[in-house]
C-alpha positions, 0 to 999 in steps of 0.5 A: 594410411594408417593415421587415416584409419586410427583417426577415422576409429578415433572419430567413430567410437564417441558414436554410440554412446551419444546414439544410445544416450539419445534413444533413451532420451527419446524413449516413453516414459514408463506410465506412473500406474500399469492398466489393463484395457480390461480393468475394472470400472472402479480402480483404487492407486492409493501408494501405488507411486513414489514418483510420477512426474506427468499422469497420462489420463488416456488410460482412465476412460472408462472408470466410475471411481478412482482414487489416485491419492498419495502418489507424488503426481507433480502434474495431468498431461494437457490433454486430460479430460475427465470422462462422463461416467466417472462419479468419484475422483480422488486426486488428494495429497499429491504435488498438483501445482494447476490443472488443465483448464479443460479437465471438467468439461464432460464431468457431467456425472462427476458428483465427489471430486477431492484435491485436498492437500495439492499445492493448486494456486490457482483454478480458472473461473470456469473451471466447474462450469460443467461439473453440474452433479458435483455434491462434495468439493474439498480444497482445503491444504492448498494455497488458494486465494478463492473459490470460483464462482462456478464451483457453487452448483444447485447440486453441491452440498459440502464443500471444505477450504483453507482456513483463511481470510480471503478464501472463506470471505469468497464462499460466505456469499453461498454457504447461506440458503435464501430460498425456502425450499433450498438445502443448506451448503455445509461449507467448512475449513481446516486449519494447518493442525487439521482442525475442522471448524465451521467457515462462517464461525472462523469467518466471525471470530478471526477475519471481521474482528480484525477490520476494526482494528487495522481501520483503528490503526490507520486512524492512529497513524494518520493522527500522528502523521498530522501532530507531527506535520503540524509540531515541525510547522510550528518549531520552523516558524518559532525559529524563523521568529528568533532568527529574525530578531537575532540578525534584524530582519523582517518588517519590524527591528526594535533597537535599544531604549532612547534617553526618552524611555521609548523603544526606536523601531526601524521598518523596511520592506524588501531591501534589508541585507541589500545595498540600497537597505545600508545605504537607507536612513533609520527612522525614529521615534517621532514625538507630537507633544509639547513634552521633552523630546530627545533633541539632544540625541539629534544634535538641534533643538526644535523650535516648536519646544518653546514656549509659543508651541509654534512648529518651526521648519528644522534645517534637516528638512525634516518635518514635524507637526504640533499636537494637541496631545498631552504627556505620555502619549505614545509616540509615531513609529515610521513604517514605510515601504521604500525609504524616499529622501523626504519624510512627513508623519502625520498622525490623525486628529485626537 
């Protein structure tokens, strides 16, 4: 009985810290700022936080202007919706990474709205749809890529972005007038020293000048690509011309100088280095004038060298036809396809 009781104490005891822990973990968290019901219409937060994780914008309903910069606020509840009497809005240098998509949509009096120095990454493409009073719009110290579209209001007057390429390339478009009775918008940026330049100027200066260059530098490089491709090509045939004349393959093999003078050249198509192509005879030089031929290097003198020039059938079978040519005419070179067992040269009329 008592090991029942000290083990049920024993089981009871880790209880209320894990209820305790839960309460707290359930309880609401403490608002970022204290306001009154009765506030005022205009209220100034400026440093009045070190740390707010999640802004609940139930308590600002009534307000005309508010300026809530410099309050590490990390985020707005989802359900934050800017009310329609509110003119002035300062949410600047604070951790917003995004906004509720819906936060503007009944800031139909909302004429100065200011997120300079967040780290908003992105803004849906409708998001200033209805924000149709906006005159001043700053977005400068945050990672933008663009500007949407329905930020360019007939009303908007001012607007300030980062200085850089493809957020000022996406507002040029608008921060010209082209109708005559239209009021200029000032659209500027700042660089990351807090420098405040016009948007068209930088845009001139810093972003157009750089399309030349980097179009010049594909060009260069797309010039090399091609002398390199057409070097390699050029070395890879230069060697394969020299190994084939070192190892005598090929269409055409240039042996030695004969007792003659003239060059022996052997052809042959596709049965070198094969079987068939060892076991095929080599063909000569074959000479059709009445001069000195190396019949000495064949082991028989042709009977068409006498003096009757009269062509006699040699006992190899092989075949040679008289000419009318004179001494130091070139020779026939035998270039056949297929080596057959009887081969006739025959050279065209002089």
């Amino acid at each position: 009985m008592w090991g029942t009781r000290r083990g049920g104490g024993a089981m009871g005891q880790p209880a209320a810290p894990l209820m305790l822990l839960l309460l707290l973990l359930l309880r609401p968290a403490a608002p970022c700022f204290n306001v009154q019901p009765d506030s005022s219409t205009e209220l100034n937060f400026t440093k009045r936080s070190r740390q707010c994780a999640e802004l609940d914008w139930g308590h600002f309903q009534r307000q005309t202007r508010l300026w809530l910069s410099h309050n590490s606020i990390g985020a707005l509840s989802p359900s934050s919706r800017v009310g329609p009497d509110l003119e002035e809005l300062d949410l600047s240098y604070n951790q917003l990474q995004e906004l509720p998509a819906a936060f503007l949509s009944q800031a139909w009096g909302l004429r100065n709205l200011q997120l300079q120095h967040n780290q908003l990454r992105a803004l849906p493409a409708g998001f200033f749809t209805n924000a149709t009073a906006l005159e001043s719009l700053r977005l400068e110290g945050n990672p933008l890529p663009v500007v949407p579209r329905t930020a360019f209001q007939a009303s908007l007057r001012f607007l300030a972005v980062p200085c850089r390429c493809n957020v000022v390339g996406s507002i040029l478009a608008h921060c010209a007038c082209s109708q005559p009775n239209c009021t200029v918008l000032h659209c500027h940026c700042f660089t990351s020293h807090h420098d405040f330049l016009n948007a068209t100027d930088f845009y001139a200066q810093e972003c157009q000048g750089s399309v030349p260059l980097v179009a010049g530098l594909v060009g260069a490089a797309s010039g090399v690509a091609v002398l390199v491709v057409v070097t390699a090509v050029v070395c890879y045939r230069r060697r394969k011309t020299a190994a084939a004349a070192a190892t005598g393959t090929g269409w055409g093999k240039r042996e030695s100088t004969t007792a003659h003078g003239q060059p022996r050249y052997i052809s042959r198509a596709a049965e070198v280095g094969t079987a068939a192509a060892a076991a095929a005879p080599d063909y000569e030089n074959v000479f059709v004038s009445p001069c000195t031929a190396p019949a000495a290097t064949r082991g028989w003198t042709p009977g068409w060298q006498e003096e009757r020039y009269s062509p006699q059938g040699p006992v190899d079978d092989d075949y040679f036809l008289e000419s009318d040519a004179g001494c130091g005419d070139q020779p026939i070179y035998a270039n056949t396809q297929r080596p057959i067992e009887d081969n006739i040269y025959i050279i065209p009329n002089q």
